[in-house]
N, CA, C and O of each residue as an XYZ file, in Angstrom:
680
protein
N       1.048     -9.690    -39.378
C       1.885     -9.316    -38.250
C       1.181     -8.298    -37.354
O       1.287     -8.380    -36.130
N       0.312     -7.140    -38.069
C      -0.583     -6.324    -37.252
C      -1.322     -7.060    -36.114
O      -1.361     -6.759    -34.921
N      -1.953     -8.194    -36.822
C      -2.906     -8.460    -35.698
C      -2.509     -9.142    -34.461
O      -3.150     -9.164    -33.410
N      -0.948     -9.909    -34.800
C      -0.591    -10.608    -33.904
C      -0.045     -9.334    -32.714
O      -0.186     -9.648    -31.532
N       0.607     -7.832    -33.038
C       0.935     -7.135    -32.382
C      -0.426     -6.485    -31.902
O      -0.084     -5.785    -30.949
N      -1.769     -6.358    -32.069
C      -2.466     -6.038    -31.498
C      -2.861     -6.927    -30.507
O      -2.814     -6.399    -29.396
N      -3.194     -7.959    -30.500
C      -3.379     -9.097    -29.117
C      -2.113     -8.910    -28.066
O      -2.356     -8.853    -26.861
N      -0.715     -8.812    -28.574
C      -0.349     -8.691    -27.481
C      -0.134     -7.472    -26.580
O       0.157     -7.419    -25.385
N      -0.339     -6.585    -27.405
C      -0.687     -4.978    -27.138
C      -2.015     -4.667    -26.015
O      -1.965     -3.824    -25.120
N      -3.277     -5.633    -26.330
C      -4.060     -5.962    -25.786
C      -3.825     -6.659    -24.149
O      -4.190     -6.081    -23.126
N      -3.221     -7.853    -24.174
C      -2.596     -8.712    -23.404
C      -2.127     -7.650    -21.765
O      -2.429     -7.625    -20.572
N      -1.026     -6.747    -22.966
C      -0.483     -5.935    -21.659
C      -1.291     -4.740    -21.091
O      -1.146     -4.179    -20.004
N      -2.144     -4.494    -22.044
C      -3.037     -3.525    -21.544
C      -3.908     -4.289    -20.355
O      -4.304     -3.833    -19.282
N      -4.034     -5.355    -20.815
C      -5.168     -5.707    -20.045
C      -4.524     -6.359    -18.353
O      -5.066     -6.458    -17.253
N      -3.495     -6.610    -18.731
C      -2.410     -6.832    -17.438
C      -2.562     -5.496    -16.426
O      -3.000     -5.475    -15.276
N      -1.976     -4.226    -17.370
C      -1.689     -3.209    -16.443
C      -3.046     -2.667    -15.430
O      -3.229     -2.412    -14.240
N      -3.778     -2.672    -16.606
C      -5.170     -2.300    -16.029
C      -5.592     -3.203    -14.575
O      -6.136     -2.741    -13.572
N      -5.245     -4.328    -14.766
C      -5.698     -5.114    -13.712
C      -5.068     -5.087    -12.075
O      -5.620     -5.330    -11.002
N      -4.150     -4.820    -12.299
C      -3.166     -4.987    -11.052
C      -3.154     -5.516    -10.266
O      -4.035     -6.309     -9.936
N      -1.834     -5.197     -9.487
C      -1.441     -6.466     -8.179
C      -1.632     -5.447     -7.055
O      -1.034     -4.371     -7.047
N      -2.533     -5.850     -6.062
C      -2.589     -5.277     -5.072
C      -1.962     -5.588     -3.908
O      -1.587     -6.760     -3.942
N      -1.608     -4.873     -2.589
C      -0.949     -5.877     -1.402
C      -1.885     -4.645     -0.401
O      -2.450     -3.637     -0.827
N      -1.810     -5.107      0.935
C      -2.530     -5.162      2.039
C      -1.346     -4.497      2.829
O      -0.300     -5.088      3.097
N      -1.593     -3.379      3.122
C      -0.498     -2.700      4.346
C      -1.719     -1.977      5.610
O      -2.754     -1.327      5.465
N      -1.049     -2.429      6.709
C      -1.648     -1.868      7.785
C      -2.295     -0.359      7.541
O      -1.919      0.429      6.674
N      -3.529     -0.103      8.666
C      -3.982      1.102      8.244
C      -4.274      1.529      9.900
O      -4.560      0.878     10.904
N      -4.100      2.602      9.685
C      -4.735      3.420     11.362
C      -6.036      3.326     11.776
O      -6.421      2.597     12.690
N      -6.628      3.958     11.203
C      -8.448      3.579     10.766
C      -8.795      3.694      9.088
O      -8.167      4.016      8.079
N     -10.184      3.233      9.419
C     -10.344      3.269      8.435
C     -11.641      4.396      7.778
O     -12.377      5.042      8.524
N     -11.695      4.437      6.586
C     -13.104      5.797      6.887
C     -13.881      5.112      5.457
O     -13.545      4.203      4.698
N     -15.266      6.171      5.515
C     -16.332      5.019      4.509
C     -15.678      5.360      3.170
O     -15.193      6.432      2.807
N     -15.771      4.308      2.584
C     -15.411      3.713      1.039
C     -13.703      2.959      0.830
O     -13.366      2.380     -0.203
N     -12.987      3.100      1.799
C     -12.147      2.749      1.971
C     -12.241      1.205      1.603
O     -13.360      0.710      1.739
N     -11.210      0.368      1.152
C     -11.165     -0.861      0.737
C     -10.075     -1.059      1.704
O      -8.993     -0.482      1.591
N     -10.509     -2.310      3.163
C     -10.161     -2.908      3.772
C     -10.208     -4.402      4.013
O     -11.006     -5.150      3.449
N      -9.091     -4.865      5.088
C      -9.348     -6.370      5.063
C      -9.185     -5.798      6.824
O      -8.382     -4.982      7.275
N     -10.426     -6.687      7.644
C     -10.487     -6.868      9.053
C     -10.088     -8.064      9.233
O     -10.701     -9.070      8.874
N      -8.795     -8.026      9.932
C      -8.256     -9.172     10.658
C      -9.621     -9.469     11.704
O     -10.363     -8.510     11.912
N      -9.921    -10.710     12.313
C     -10.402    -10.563     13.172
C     -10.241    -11.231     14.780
O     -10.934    -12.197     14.459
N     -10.039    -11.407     15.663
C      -9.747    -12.086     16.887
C     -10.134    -13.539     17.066
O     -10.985    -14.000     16.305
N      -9.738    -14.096     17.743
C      -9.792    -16.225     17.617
C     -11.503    -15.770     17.937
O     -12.382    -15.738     17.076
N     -11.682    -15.428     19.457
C     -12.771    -15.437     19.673
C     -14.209    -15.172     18.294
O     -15.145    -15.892     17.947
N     -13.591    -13.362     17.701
C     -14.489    -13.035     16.593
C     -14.923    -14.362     15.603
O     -15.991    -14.762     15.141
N     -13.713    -14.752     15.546
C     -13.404    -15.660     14.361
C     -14.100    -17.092     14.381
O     -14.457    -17.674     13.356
N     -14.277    -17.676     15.896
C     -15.067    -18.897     15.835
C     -16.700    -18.228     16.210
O     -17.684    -18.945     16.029
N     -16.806    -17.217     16.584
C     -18.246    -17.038     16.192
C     -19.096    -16.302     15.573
O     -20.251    -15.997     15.872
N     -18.004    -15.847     14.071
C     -18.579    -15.727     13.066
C     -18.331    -16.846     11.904
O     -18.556    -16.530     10.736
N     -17.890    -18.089     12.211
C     -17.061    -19.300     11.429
C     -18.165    -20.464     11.701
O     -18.182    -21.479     11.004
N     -19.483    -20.151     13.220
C     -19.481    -20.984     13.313
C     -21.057    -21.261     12.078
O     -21.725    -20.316     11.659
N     -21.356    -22.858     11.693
C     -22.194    -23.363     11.033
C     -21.504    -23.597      9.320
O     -22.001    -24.214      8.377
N     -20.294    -22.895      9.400
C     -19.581    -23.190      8.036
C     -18.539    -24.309      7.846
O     -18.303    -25.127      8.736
N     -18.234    -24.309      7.250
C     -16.548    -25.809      6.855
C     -15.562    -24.822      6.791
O     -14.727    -25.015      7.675
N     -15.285    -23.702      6.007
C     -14.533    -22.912      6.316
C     -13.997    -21.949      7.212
O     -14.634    -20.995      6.765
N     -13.273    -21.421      8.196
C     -13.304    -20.803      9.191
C     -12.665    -19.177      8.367
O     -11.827    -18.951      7.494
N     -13.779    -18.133      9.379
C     -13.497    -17.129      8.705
C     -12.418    -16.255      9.698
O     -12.454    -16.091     10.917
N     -11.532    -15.807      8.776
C     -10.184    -15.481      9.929
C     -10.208    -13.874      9.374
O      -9.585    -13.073     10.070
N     -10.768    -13.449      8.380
C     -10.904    -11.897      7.951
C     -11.885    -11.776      7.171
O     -12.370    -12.712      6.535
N     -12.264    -10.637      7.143
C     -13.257    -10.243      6.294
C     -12.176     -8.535      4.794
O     -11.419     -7.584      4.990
N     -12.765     -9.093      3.706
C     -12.094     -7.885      2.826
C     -13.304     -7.418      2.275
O     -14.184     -8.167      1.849
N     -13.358     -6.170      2.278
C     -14.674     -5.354      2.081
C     -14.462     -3.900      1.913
O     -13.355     -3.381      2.055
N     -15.760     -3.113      1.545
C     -15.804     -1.792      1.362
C     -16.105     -1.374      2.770
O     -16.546     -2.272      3.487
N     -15.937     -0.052      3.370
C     -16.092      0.233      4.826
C     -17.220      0.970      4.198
O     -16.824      1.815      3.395
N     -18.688      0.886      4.349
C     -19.921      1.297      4.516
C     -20.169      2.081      5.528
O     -21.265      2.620      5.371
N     -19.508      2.476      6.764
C     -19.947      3.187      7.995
C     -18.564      2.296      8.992
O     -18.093      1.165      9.116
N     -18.337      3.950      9.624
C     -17.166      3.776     10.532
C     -17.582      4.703     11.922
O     -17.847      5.905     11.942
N     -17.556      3.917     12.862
C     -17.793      4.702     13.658
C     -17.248      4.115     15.109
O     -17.092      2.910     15.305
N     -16.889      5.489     16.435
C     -15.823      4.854     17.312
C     -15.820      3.311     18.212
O     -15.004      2.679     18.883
N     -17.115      3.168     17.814
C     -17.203      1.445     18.293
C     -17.423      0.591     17.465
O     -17.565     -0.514     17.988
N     -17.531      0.600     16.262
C     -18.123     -0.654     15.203
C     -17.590     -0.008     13.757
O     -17.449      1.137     13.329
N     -17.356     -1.438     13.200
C     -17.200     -0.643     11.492
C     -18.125     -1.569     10.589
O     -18.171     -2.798     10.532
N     -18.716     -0.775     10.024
C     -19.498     -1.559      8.964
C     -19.022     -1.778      7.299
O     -18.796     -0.854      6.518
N     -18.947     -3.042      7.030
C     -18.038     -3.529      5.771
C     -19.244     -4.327      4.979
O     -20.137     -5.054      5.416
N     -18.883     -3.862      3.503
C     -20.051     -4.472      2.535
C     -19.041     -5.679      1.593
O     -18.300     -5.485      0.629
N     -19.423     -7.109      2.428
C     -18.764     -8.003      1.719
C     -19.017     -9.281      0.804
O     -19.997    -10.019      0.703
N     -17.970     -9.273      0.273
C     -18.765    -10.299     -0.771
C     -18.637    -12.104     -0.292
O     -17.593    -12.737     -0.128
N     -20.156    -12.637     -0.145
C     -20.454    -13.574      0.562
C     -20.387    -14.956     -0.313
O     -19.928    -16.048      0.022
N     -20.964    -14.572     -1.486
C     -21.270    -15.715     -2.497
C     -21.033    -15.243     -4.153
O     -21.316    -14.059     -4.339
N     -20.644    -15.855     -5.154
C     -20.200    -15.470     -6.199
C     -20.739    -16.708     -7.450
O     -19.826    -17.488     -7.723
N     -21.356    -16.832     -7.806
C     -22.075    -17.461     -9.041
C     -21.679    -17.084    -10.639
O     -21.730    -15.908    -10.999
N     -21.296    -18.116    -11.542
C     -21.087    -17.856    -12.743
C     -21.802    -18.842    -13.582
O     -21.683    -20.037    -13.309
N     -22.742    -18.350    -14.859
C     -23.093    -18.802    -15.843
C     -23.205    -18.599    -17.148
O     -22.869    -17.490    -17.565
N     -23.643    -19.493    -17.990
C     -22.981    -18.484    -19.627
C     -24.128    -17.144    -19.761
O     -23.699    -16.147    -20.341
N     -25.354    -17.112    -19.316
C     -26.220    -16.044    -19.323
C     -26.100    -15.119    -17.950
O     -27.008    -14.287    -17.932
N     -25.445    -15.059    -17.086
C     -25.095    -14.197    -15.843
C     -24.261    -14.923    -15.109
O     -23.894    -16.088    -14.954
N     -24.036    -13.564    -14.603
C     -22.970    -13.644    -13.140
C     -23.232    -13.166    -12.039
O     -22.843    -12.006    -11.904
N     -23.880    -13.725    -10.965
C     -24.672    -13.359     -9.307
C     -23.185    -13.287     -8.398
O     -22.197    -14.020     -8.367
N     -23.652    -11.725     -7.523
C     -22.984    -12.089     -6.137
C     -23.645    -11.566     -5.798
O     -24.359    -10.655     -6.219
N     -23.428    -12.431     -4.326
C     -24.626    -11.874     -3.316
C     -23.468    -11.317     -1.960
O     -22.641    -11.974     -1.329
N     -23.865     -9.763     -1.866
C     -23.070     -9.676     -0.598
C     -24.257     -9.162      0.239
O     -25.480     -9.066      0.140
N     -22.947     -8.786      1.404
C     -23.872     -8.341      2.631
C     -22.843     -7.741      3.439
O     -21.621     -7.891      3.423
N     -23.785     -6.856      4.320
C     -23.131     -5.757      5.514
C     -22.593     -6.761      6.663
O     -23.113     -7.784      7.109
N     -21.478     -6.176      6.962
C     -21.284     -7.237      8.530
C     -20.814     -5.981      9.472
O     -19.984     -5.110      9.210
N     -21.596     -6.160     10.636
C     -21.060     -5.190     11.565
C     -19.998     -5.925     12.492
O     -20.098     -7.036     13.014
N     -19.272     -5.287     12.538
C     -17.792     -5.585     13.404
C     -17.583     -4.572     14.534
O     -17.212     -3.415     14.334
N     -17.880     -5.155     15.872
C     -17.418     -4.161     16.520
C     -15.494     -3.957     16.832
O     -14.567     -4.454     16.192
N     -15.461     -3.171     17.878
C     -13.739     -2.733     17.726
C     -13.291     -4.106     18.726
O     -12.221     -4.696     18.575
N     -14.096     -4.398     19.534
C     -13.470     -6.073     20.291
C     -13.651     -6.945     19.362
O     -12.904     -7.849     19.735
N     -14.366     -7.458     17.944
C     -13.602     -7.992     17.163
C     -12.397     -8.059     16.108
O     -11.960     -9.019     15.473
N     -12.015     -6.743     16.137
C     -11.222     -6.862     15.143
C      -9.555     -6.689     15.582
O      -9.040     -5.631     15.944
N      -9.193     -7.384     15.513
C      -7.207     -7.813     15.542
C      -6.807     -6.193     14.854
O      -6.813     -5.101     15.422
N      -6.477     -6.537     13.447
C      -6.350     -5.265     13.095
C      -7.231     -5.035     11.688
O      -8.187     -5.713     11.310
N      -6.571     -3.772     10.965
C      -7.162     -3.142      9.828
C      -6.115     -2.869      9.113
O      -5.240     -2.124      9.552
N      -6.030     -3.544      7.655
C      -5.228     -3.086      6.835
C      -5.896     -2.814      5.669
O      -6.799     -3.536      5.245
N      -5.431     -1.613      5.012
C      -5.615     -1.146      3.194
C      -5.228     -1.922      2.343
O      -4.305     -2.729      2.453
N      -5.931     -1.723      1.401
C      -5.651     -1.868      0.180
C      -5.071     -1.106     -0.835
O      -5.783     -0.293     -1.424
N      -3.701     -1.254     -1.186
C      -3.102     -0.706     -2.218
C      -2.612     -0.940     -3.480
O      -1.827     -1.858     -3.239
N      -2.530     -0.710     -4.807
C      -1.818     -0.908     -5.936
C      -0.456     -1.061     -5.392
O      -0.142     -0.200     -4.570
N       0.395     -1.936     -5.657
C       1.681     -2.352     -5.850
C       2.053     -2.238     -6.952
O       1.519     -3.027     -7.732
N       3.126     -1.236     -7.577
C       3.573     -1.028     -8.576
C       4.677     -1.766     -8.699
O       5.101     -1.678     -9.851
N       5.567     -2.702     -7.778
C       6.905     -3.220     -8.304
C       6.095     -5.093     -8.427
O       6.542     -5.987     -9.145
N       4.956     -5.198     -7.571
C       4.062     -6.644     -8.221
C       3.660     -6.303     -9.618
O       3.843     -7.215    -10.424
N       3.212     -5.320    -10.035
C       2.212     -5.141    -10.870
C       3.624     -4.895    -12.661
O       3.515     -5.266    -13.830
N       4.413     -4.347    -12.127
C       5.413     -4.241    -12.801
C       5.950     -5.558    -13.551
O       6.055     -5.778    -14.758
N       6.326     -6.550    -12.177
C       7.110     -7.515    -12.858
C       6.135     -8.463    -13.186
O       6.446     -9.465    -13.829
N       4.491     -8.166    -12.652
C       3.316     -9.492    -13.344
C       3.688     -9.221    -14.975
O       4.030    -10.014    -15.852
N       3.436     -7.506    -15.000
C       3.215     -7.234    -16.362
C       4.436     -7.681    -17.378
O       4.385     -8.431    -18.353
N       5.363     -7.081    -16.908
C       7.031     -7.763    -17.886
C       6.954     -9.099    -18.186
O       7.005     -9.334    -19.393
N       6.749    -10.911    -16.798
C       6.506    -11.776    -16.844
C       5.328    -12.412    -18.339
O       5.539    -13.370    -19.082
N       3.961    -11.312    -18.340
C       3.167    -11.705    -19.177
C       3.693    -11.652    -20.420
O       3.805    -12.642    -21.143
N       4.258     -9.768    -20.924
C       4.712     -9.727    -22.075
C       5.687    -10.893    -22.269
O       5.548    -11.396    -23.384
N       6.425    -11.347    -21.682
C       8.160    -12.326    -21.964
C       6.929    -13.654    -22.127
O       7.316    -14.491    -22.942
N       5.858    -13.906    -21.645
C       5.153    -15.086    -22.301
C       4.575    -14.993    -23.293
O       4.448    -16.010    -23.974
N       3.980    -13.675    -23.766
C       3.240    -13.301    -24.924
C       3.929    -13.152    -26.177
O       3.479    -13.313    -27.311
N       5.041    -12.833    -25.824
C       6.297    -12.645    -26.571
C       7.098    -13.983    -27.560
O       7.511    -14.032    -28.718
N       7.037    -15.181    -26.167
C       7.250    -16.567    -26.541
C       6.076    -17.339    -27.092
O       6.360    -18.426    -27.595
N       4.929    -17.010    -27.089
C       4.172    -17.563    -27.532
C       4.234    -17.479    -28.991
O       4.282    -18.462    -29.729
N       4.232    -16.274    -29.368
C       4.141    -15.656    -30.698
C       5.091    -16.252    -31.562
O       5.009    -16.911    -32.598
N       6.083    -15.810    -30.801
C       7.737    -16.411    -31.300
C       7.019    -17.995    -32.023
O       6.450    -18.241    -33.087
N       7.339    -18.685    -31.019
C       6.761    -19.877    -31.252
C       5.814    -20.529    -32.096
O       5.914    -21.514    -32.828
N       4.621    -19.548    -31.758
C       3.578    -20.139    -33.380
C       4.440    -19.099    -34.779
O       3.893    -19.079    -35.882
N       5.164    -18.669    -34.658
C       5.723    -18.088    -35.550
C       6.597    -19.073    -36.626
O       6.529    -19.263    -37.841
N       7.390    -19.556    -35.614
C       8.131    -20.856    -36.077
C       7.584    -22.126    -36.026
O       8.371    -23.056    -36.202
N       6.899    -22.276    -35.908
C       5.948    -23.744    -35.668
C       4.891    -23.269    -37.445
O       4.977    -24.068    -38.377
N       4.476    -22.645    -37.524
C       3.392    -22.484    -38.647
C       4.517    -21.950    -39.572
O       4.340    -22.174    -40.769
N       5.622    -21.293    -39.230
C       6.816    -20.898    -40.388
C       6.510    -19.229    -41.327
O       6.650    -18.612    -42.382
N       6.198    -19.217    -40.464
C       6.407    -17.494    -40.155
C       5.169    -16.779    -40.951
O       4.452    -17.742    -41.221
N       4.523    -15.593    -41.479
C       3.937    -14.782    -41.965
C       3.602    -14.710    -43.504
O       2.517    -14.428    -44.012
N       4.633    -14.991    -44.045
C       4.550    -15.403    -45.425
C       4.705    -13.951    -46.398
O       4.054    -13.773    -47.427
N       5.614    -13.062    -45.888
C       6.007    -11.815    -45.986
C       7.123    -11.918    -47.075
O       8.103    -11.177    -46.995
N       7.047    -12.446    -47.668
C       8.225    -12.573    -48.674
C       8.285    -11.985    -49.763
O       7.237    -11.779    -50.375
N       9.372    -11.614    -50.221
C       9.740    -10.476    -51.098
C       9.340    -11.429    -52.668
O       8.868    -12.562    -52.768
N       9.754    -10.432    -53.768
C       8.845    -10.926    -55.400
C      10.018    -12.219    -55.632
O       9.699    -13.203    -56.300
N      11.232    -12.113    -55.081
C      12.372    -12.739    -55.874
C      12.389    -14.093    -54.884
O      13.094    -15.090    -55.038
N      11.861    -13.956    -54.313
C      11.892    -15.316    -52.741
C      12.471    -15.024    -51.624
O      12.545    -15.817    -50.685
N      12.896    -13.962    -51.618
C      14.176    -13.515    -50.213
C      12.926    -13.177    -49.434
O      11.787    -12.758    -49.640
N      13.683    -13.558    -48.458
C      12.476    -13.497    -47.236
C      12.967    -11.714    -46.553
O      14.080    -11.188    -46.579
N      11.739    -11.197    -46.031
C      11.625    -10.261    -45.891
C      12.357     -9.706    -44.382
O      12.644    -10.515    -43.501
N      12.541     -8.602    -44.271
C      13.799     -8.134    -43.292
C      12.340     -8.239    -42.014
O      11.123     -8.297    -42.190
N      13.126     -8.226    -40.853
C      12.516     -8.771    -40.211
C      13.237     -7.732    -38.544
O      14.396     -8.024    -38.247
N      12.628     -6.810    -37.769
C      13.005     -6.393    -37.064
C      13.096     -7.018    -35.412
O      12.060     -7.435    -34.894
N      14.168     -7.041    -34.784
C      14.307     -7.275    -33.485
C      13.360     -6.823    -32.548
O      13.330     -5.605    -32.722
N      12.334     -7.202    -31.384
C      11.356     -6.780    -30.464
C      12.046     -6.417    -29.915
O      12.908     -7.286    -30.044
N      12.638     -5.359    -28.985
C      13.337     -4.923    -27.896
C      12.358     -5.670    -26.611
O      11.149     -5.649    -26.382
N      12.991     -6.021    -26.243
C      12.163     -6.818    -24.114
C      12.875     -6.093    -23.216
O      14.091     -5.920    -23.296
N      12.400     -5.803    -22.643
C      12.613     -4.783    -20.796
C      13.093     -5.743    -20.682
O      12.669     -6.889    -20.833
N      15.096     -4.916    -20.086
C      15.791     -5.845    -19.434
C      15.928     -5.416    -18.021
O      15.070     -4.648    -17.587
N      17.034     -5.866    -17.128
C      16.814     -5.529    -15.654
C      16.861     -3.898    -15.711
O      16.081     -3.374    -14.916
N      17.403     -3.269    -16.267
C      17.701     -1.855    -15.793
C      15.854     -1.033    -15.899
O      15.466      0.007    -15.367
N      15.139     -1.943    -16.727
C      13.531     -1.604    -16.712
C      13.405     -1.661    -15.920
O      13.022     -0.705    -15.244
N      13.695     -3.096    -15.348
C      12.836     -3.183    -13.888
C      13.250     -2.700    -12.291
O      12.544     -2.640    -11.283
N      14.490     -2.429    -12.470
C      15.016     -1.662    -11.300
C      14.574      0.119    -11.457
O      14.466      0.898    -10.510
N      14.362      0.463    -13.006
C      14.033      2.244    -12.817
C      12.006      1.735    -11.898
O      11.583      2.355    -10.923
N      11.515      1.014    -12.320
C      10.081      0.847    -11.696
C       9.961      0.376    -10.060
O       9.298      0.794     -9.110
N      10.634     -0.362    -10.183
C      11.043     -0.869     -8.312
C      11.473      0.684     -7.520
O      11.189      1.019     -6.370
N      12.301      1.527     -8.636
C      12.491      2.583     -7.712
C      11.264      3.658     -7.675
O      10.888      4.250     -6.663
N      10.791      3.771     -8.807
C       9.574      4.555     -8.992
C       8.480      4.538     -8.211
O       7.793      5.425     -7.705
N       8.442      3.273     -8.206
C       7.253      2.378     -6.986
C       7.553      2.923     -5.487
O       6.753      3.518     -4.765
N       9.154      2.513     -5.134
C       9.563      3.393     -3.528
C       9.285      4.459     -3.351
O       8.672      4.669     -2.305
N       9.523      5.405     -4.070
C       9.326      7.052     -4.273
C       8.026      7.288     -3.010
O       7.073      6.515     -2.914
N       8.142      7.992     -2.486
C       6.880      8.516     -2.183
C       5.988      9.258     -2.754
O       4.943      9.531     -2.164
């Protein structure tokens, strides 16, 4: 039973750690900042052009900000194999007539909240499930009585409404 509560212990750790981010408008932006540059039709078909995909933003680190241009370090290409993993980025200078707007990047705590609750309530059923499918642990007492067996408590709504509010808080 330990090990099955360590994977899912794991599971949510590894949920929280990860998070849900969302994109809210920003005033400017300054270097290291994690932005997404909207960019203008014009910007957009002639930095789109020679590709199949059309590029309508760029999301990047701000490398250099300055009152006419912002410079963003983005990621261009992304490669996976069982002996490495390549990306290849690159700087793009943007001046201020290309860009529509500028929004941040932030942690969302009421996404990140209900990803995480969603995972546990699957991690939860999973277990359940090979639990009763393989017929449980085999925890049984000397006389045959099967062994007491405690209830998981699961975050019900009143969890997730104290975090939705926590999240508003300023």
């Amino acid at each position: 039973m330990r090990g099955r509560e360590r994977v899912v212990s794991l599971a949510i750790l590894c949920t929280i750690a990860a998070g849900c981010y969302s994109y809210r408008p920003a005033g400017s932006a300054s270097r290291g900042d994690e932005v997404r540059a909207r960019l203008t039709s014009d910007a957009a078909v002639r930095h789109s052009q020679g590709l199949e995909d059309p590029i309508l933003h760029y999301d990047g680190v701000v490398v250099e900000a300055s009152p006419d241009s912002l410079f963003l370090d983005v990621l261009i290409a992304r490669s996976s194999s069982t002996f490495q993993d390549v990306e290849i980025r690159d700087t793009v200078k943007l001046g201020n007539g290309e860009i529509q707007s500028i929004q941040g990047r932030y942690l969302s705590v009421g996404k990140t909240a209900l990803f995480t609750i969603a995972v546990g309530a699957a991690a939860f059923a999973v277990v359940k499930g090979i639990d009763q499918v393989v017929g449980g642990t085999g925890d049984d007492d000397d006389n045959g009585t099967p062994g007491l067996r405690v209830p998981v408590p699961v975050p019900g709504w009143s969890v997730l409404r104290l975090q939705l509010i926590v999240g508003r808080s300023p």
